[in-house]
C-alpha positions as CSV (number, residue, x, y, z in Angstrom):
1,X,-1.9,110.5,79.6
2,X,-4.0,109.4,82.0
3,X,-5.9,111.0,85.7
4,X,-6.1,107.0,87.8
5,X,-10.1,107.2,87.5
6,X,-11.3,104.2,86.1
7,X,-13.9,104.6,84.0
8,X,-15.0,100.6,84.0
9,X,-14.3,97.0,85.4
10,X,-13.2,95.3,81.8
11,X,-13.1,91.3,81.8
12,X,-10.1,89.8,80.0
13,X,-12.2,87.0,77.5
14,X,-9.7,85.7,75.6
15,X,-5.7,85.5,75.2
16,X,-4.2,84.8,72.0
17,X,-0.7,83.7,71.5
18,X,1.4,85.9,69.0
19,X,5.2,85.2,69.6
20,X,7.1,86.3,71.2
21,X,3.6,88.3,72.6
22,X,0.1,87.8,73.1
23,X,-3.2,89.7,72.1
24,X,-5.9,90.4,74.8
25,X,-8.9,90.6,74.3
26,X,-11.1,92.5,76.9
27,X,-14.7,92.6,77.4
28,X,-16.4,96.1,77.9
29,X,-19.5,97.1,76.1
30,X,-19.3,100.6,77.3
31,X,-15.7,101.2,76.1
32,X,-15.8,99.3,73.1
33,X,-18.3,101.2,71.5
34,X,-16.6,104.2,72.7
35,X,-13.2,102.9,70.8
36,X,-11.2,102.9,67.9
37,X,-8.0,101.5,66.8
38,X,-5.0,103.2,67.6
39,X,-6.6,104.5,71.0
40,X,-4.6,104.7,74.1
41,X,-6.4,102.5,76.8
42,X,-4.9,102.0,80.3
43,X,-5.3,98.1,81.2
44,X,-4.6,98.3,84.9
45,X,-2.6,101.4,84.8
46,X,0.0,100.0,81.7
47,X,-0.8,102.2,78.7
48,X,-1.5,100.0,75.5
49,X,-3.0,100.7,72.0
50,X,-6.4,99.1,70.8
51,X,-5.5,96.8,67.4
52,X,-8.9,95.9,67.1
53,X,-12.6,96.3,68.2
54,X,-14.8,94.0,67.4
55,X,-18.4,94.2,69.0
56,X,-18.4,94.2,73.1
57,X,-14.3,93.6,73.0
58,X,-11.7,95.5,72.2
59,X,-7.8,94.1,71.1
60,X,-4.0,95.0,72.7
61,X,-1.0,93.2,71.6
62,X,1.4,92.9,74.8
63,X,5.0,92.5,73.8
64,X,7.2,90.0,76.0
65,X,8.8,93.8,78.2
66,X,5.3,94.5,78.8
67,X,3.9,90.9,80.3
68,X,7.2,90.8,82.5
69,X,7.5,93.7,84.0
70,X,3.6,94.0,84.6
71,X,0.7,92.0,85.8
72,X,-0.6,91.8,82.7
73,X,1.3,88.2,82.0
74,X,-0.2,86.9,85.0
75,X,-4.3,87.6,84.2
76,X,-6.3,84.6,82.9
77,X,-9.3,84.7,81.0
78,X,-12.0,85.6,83.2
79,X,-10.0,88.3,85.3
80,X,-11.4,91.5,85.9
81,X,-9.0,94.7,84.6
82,X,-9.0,98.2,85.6
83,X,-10.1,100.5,82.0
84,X,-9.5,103.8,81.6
85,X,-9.6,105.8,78.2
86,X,-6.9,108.8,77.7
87,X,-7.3,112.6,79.2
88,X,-9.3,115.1,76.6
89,X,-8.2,118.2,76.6
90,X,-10.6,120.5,78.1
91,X,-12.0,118.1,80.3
92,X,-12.1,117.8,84.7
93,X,-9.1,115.9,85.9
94,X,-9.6,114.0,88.6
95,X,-6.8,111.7,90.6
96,X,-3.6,113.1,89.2
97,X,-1.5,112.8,85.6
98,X,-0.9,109.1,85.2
99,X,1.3,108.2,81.9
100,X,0.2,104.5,82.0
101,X,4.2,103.2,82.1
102,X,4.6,101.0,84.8
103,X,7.3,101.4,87.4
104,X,7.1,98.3,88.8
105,X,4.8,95.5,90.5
106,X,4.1,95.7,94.1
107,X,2.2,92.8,96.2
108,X,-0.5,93.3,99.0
109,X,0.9,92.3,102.0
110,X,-1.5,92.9,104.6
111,X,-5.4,93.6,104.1
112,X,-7.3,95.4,107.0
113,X,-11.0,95.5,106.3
114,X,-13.2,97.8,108.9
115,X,-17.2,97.5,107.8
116,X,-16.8,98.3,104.0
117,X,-13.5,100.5,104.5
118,X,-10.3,98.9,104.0
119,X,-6.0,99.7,104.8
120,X,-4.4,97.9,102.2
121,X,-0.6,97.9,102.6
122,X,2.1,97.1,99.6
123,X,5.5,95.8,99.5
124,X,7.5,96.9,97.1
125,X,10.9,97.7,95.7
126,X,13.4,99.6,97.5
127,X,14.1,101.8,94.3
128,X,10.2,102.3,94.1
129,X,9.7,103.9,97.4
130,X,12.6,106.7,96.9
131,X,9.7,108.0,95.0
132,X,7.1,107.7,97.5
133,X,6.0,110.0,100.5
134,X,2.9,110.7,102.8
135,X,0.0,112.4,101.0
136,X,1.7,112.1,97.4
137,X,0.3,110.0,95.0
138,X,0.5,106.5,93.4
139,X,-1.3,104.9,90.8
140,X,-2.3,100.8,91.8
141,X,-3.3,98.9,88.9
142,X,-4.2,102.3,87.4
143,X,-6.0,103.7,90.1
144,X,-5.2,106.9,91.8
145,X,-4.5,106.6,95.3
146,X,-2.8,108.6,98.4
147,X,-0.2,107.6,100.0
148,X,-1.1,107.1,103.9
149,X,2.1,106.1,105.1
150,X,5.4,105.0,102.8
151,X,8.6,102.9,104.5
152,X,11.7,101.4,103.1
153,X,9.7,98.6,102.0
154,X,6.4,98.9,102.2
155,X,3.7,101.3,101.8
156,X,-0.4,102.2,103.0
157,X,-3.4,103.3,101.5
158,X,-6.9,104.0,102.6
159,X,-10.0,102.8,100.2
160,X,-12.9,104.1,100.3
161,X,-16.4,102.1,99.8
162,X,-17.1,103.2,96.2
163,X,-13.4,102.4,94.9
164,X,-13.1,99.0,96.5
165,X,-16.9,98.2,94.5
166,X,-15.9,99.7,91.3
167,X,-12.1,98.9,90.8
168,X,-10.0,95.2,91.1
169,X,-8.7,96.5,93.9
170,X,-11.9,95.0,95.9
171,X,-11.1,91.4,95.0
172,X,-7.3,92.0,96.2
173,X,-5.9,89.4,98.5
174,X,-2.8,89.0,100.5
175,X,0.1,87.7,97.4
176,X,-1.4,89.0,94.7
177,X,0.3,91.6,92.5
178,X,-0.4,94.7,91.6
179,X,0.9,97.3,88.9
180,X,2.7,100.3,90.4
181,X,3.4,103.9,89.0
182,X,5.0,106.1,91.3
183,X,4.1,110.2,90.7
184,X,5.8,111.2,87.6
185,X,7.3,114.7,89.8
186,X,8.7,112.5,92.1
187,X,10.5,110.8,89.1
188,X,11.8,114.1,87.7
189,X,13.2,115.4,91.4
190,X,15.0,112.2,92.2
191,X,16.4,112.4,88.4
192,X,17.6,115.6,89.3
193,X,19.7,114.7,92.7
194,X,21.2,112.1,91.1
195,X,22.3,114.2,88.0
196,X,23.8,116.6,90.6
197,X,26.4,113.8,91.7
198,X,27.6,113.6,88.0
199,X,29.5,116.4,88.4
């Protein structure tokens, strides 16, 4: 489990094939050393395991479901990914519970930048945004966000400063993709109309 605050800006160093999936390596002094195998690390909001750490990296193994249905298959080495370590118990939680399984890819379709504040606006889905409202929340490539305003198709947020500096979302432009996981309440209420038309 996960709260959408990234905790660093990881870069993707190396990708090695193992069919039918690929390791990924990923670059992060700060959360390597704070690593061990068998950890739960989100990679831009998808939830994988470490295999290995070895000095300033640390290893996933991405299975073929994993690099389709996420932007994961897309990176190159040299992209910049989201990092965030699991919840401890005990600890503050900020954003919002995250479980790091991906919903579904989005891609930014418009870009408004005003001085160092930007509206960043998402298409998405049509079974995505049954899941979405004003004011509830989403997690974009792992990062917690509130939802400004959420249509059939389509969907707004507002970035501050500081998360545009320290997150991918920054280097976004209009086409590329994005990782998307929609509130996990959200998930459970829609679950729970549909489950009334079984009857």
């Amino acid at each position: 489990m996960f709260s959408g605050i990234v905790e660093a800006l990881g870069t993707l160093s190396e990708i090695r094939s193992e069919p039918p999936g690929v390791w990924l390596v990923v670059r992060e002094p700060k959360i390597a050393a704070e690593s061990s195998v068998a950890d739960s690390i989100a990679v831009n909001g998808c939830c994988l395991t470490v295999v290995a750490v070895e000095g300033e990296t640390v290893a996933f193994q991405a299975g073929p479901e994993t690099l389709a249905r996420t932007n994961l298959g897309k990176l190159a080495p040299g992209s910049p990914v989201n990092l965030e370590r699991s919840l401890v118990l005990g600890e503050r939680l900020g954003g919002h519970f995250v479980s790091g399984h991906i919903d579904g890819t989005g891609t930014l379709a418009e870009r408004r930048d005003e001085g160092d504040w930007s509206t960043f606006w998402f298409s998405l889905p049509r079974e995505l945004s049954r899941q979405m409202a004003p004011k509830a929340s989403i997690a974009v490539d792992g990062v917690s966000l509130t939802i400004v305003e959420s249509l059939p198709d389509r969907f707004s947020v507002a970035l501050i400063p500081f998360t545009l500096s320290v997150t991918t979302l920054g280097s976004l432009k209009p086409g590329d993709m994005v990782n998307l996981e929609t509130d996990l309440l959200a998930k459970y209420v829609q679950r729970l109309d549909e489950a009334r038309l079984w009857n």
